[in-house]
C-alpha positions in Angstrom: -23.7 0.4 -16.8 -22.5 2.0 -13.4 -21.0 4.9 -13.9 -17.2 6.7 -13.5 -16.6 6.9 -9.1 -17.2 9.9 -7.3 -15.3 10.6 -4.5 -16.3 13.2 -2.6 -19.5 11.8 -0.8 -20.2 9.9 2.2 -20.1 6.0 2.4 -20.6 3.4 4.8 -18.1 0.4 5.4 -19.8 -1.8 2.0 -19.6 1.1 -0.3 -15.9 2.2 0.8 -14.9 -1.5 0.0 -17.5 -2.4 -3.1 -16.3 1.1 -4.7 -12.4 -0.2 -4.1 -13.1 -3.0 -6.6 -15.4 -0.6 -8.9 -12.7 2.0 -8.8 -9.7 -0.7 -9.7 -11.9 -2.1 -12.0 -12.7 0.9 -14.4 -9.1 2.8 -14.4 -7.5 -1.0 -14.3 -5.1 -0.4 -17.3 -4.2 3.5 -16.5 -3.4 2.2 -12.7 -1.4 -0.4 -13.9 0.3 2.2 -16.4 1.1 4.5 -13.4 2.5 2.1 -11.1 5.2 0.5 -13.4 5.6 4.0 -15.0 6.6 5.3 -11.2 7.3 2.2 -9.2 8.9 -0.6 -11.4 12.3 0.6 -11.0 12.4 0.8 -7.2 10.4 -2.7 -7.4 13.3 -4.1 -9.1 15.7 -2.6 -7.4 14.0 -4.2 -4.1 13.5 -7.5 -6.0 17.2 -8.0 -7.0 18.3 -7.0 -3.1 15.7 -9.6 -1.9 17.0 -12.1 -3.7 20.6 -11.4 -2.7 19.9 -12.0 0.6 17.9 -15.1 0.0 20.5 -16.6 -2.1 23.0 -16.0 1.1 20.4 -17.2 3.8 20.0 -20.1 1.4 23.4 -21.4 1.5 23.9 -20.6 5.2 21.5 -23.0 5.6 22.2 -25.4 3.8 25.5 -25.2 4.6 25.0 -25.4 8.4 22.5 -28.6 7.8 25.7 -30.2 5.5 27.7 -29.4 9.0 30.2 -27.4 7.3 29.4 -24.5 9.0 30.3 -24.4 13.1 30.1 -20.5 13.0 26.3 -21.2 13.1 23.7 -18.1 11.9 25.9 -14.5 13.3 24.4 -11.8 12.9 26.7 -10.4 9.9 26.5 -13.8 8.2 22.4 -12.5 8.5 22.0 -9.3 8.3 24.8 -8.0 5.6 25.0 -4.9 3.1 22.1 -6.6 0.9 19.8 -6.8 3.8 19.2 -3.0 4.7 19.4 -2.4 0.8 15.9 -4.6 0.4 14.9 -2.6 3.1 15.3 0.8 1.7 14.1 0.1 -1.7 10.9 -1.8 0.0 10.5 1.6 1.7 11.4 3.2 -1.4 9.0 1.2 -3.4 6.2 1.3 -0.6 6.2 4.9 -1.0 6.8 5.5 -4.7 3.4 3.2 -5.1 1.2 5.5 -2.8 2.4 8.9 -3.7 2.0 7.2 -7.7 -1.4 5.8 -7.2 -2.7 8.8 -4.3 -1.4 11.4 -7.5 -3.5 9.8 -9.6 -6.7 9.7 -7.5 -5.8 13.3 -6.7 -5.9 14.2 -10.2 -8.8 12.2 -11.1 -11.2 14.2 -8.9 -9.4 17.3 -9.6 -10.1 16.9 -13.3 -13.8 15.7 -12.9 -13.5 12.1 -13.0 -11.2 11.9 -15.8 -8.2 9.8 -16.2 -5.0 11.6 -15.7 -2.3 11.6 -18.3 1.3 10.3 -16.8 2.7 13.9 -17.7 0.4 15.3 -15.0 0.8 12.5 -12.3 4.5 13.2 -12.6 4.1 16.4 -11.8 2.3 15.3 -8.3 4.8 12.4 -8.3 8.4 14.5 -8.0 6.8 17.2 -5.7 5.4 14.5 -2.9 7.6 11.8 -3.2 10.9 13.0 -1.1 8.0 14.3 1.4 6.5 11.1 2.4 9.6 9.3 2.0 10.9 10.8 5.1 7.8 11.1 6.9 7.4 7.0 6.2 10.8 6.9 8.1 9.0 8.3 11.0 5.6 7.2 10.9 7.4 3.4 10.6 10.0 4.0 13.6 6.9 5.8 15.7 4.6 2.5 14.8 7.6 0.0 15.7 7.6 1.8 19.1 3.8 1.5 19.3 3.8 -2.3 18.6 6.5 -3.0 21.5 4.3 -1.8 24.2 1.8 -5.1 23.9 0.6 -4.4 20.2 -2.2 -2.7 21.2 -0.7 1.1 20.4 0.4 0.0 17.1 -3.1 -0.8 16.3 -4.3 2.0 17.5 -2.1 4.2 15.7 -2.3 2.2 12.5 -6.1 3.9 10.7 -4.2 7.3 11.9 -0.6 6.8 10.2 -2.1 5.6 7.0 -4.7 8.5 6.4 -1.6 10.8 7.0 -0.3 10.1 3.4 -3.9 10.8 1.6 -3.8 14.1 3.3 -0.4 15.0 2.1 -1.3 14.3 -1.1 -4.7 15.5 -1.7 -4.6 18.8 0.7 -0.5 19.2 -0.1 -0.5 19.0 3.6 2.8 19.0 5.9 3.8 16.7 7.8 2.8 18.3 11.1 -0.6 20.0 9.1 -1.3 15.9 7.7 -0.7 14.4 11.1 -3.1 16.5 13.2 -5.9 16.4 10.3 -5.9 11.9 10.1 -6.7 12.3 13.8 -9.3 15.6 13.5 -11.2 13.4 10.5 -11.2 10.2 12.1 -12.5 11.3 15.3 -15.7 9.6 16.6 -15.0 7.4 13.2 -12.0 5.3 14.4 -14.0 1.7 14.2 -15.3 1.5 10.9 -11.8 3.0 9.5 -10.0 0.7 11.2 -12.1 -2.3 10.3 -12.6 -1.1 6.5 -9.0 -1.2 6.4 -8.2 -4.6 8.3 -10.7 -6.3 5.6 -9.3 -4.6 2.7 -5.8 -5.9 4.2 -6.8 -9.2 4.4 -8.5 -9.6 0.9 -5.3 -8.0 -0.5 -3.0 -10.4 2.0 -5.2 -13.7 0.9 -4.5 -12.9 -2.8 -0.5 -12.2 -2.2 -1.0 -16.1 -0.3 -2.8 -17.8 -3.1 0.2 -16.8 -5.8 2.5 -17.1 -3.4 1.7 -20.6 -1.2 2.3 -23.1 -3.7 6.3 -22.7 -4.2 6.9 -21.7 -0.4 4.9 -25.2 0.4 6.7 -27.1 -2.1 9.8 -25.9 -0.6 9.0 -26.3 3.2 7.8 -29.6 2.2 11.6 -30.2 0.5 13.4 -28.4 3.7 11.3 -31.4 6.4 11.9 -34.1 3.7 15.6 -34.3 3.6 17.8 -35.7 6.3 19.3 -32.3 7.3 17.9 -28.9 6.7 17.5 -28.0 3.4 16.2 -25.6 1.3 15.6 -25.3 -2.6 17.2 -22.3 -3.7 15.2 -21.8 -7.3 11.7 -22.2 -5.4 13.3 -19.6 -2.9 14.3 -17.7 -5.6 10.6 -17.5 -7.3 8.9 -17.3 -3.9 10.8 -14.2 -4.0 10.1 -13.0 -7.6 6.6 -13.6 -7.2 6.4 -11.6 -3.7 7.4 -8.8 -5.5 5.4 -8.8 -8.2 2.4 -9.2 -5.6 3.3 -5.9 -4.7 1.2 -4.4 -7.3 -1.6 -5.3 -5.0 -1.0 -3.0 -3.0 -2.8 -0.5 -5.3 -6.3 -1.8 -3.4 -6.0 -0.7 0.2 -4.2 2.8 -1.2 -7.4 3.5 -3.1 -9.9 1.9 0.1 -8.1 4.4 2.3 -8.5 7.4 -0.4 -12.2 6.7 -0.5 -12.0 6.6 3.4 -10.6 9.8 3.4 -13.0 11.6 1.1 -16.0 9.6 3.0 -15.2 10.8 6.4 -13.9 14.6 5.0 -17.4 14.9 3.5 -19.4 13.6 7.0 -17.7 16.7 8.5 -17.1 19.6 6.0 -20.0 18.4 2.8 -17.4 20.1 0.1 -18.6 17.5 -2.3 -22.5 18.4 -1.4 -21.7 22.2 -2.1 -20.0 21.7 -5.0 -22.9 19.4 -6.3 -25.1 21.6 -5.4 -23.2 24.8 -7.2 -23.2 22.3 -10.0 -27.1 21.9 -10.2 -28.3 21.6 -13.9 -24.5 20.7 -15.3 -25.0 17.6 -17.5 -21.8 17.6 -19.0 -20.2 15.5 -16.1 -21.7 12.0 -15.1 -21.9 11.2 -11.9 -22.1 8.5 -9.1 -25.8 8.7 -8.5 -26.2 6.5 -5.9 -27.7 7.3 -2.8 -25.4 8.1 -0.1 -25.2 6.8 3.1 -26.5 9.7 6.2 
C-alpha cells in the first residue's frame, strides 16, 4: 500500500500529475468535506444567478425565433443585474475553493501528513480569503489584457498568475511578496509548469464535458430541429445545474499546482531534504519513499 503524499520533494511532470490523482484519492472524503464546508454556499449562490440569466437568455430566444421580439438581443436585455451577479459569486466561488482546498494542503504538510480538522482550515480560510479575492480581481483583469494582445501574453502569464495563490497561502505571502516569488521559482522551469498544468486542465475540462455533453447536445439538437430557434429551457436549466456541480473538479488542478509549487521550491532551496535529513532515525512519521526525480 502506497503510502500518505509528501510534498516537499522534487518531481518530474509524471509524478506531479500521478501524485494529483494519489493525493485526491487518499484525502477524497476530507476534500470533499472542506470544499462544501467552505464553498457550497458561494456555489449556490453562483448556481441560482446562472440560472437566472439562463432562464432570461432562454426566453429572449425563443421569443425572437416566435418573432415577437423586433427589439432583437440589446445589450441590457443580455447582460442585466443577474449577469454580473454570476460573475461575482463565480469569482467568489473560484476563490473560496482554492484558498479552502490550498488551506488544507497547507495544513496537511504543516501537521506531518495528517488530515486537517475543518476548525483549523477555517482558521487559514477567514485570514486568506478577502486577500486573494482581491488579488483574483487583478490577476483576472491583468490576464484579460494579456490575452488581447494575440493570446500569446496570456499564456505566458498563465503558469505565473496561478502559482501566485499557493504562495499566498503556504508562505502567507503578499501580494507584491507572492507575485515576484511565482516568477523567482518558475524561472528556467516555465515549460514543464506550463504543460503540467495544460494536461491537468484538460483531464479536468474532458470530465466537466462528459457530464455535461449529453443535455447541451440534446438541446442543440432540439434548437436546429424546430422551424425557428429554439431552445429547451429544463435541459438549459440542468446543463446549468450540472456545470456547477462540475465545479468541484476543480479541486485537481489546485492540488497539481500545489505539488508544482513544493516540486520546483525544493529544486531551488532543498527545505524538504534538510528537514529529512534533521529527521534521520524518526519512524514515527511515514513517508513518500519513492525515489525522487534529480
Amino acid at each position: 500500500m502506497l503510502g500518505k503524499i509528501e510534498f516537499k520533494k522534487r518531481r518530474d511532470f509524471g509524478q506531479v500529475i500521478n501524485d494529483t490523482f494519489t493525493f485526491v484519492r487518499q484525502n477524497l472524503k476530507p476534500l470533499i468535506k472542506i470544499y462544501f464546508t467552505f464553498c457550497g454556499l458561494f456555489v449556490l449562490a453562483s448556481m441560482l444567478t446562472m440560472l437566472m440569466q439562463q432562464y432570461k437568455m432562454v426566453n429572449i430566444i425563443n421569443t425572437i425565433g416566435n418573432g415577437k421580439n423586433s427589439n432583437g438581443l440589446g445589450f441590457s436585455a443580455l447582460y442585466g443585474l443577474e449577469y454580473f451577479l454570476s460573475i461575482l459569486f463565480s469569482l467568489a466561488s473560484y476563490t473560496s475553493m482554492s484558498v479552502a482546498i490550498l488551506s488544507y494542503i497547507a495544513i496537511y504538510v504543516k501537521k506531518g501528513n495528517q488530515t486537517p480538522t475543518t476548525d483549523e482550515v477555517w482558521g487559514y480560510f477567514k485570514h486568506y480569503f478577502f486577500r486573494i479575492f482581491g488579488s483574483s480581481i487583478l490577476l483576472i483583469i491583468m490576464l484579460v489584457i494579456a490575452f488581447m494582445f494575440c493570446l500569446v501574453p496570456g499564456f505566458w502569464l498563465f503558469p505565473y498568475v496561478t502559482m501566485i495563490y499557493p504562495v499566498m497561502v503556504i508562505e502567507n505571502g503578499s501580494f507584491g511578496y507572492s507575485f515576484s516569488r511565482s516568477f523567482n521559482i518558475i524561472k528556467d522551469n516555465f515549460w514543464i509548469t506550463f504543460g503540467t498544468l495544460i494536461v491537468v486542465w484538460i483531464i479536468v475540462y474532458a470530465c466537466m464535458s462528459m457530464i455535461i455533453l449529453p443535455t447541451s447536445l440534446f438541446n442543440m439538437i432540439g434548437m436546429f430541429t424546430h422551424k425557428s430557434p429554439h431552445m429547451s429551457l429544463t435541459l438549459t436549466m440542468i446543463t446549468t445545474v450540472l456545470q456547477s456541480l462540475c465545479q468541484v473538479f476543480t479541486i485537481i488542478p489546485i492540488v497539481t499546482i500545489s505539488l508544482a509549487y513544493f516540486s520546483l521550491v525544493e529544486q531551488k532551496e532543498s527545505t524538504g531534504l534538510m528537514e529529512r535529513i534533521s529527521n534521520f532515525g524518526d519512524t514515527e512519521k511515514p513517508i513518500d519513499t519513492r525515489p525522487e526525480e534529480y
